[in-house]
N, C-alpha and C positions, 0 to 999 in steps of 0.2 A: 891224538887229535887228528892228525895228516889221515891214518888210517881209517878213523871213522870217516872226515870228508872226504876221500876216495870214496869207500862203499857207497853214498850217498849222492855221490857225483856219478857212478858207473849207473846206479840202480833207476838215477835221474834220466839218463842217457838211453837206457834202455826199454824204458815206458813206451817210449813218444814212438818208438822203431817198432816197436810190438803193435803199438794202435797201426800205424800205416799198415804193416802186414796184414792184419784181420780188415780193414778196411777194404783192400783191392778184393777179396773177395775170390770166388771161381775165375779162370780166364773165358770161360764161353758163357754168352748172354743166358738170360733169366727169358727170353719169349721165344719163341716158337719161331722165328724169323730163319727164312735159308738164306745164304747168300748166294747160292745158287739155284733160282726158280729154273720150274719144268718150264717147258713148250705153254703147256697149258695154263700155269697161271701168266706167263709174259700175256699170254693172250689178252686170257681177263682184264690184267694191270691195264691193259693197252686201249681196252675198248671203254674202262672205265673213264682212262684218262682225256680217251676222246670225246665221252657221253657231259665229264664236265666241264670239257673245252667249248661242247656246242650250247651248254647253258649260260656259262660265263657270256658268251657269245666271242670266244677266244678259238682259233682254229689250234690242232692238237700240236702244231709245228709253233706256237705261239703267235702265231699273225693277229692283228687286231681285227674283230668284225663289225657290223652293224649296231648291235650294241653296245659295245661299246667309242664307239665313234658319233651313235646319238648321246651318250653321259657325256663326253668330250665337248661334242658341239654345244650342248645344256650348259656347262661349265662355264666355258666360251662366251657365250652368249649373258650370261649371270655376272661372270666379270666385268665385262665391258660394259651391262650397266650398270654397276655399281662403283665402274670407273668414270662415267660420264655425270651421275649423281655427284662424285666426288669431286669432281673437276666444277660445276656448277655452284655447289658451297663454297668451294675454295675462292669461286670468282665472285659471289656474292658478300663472302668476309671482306674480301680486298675494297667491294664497291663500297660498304658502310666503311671501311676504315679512312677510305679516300674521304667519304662524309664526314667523319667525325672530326678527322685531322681541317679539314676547308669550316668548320664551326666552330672546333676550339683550340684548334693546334695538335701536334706533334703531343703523343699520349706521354710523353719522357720531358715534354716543358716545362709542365706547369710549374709556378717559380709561387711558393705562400706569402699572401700579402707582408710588408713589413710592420712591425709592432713597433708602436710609439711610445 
């Protein structure tokens, strides 16, 4: 009995170490990527990287531009009134509550008439 749960225990053991092994696979990538670019593509990389800096409206060193400092200001500007809309309810709730509390009390008072 020991002998067969040995085998069974080793065979158990050695599955799971066999899957990892075939998992990792080759050690050098599957694409085409150098890690070390020529002259010539650094270039390209560089002009690309500039071409969508200047669409972004982002400078290639990362500075922010004109564009995006009008979505900023837009943003800006969208907040604040949607913070002034909210400030405006909030004082409007407050002025009914003041009403309501000066008509019938304190909305936590009301006490049920007593039963006779």
């Amino acid at each position: 009995m020991k002998l067969r749960t040995l085998t069974i225990l080793l065979a158990a053991l050695a599955c799971p170490a066999a899957g990892a092994a075939a998992q990792q696979g080759p050690s050098a990538p599957a694409t085409d990527y150098h890690s070390n670019p020529t002259p010539e593509e650094m270039s390209q990389t560089k002009a690309l990287n500039a071409k969508q800096a200047e669409i972004r409206g982002v400078s290639a060193a990362g500075q922010t531009g004109s564009a995006i400092d009008a979505s900023n200001d837009e943003a800006q500007k969208q907040y604040q009134e949607k913070l002034r809309a909210n400030e405006a309810l909030h004082n409007l709730y407050d002025q009914q509550m003041k009403e309501y509390e000066r008509k019938y009390g304190h909305p936590g008072s009301y006490a049920a008439p007593a039963k006779s």
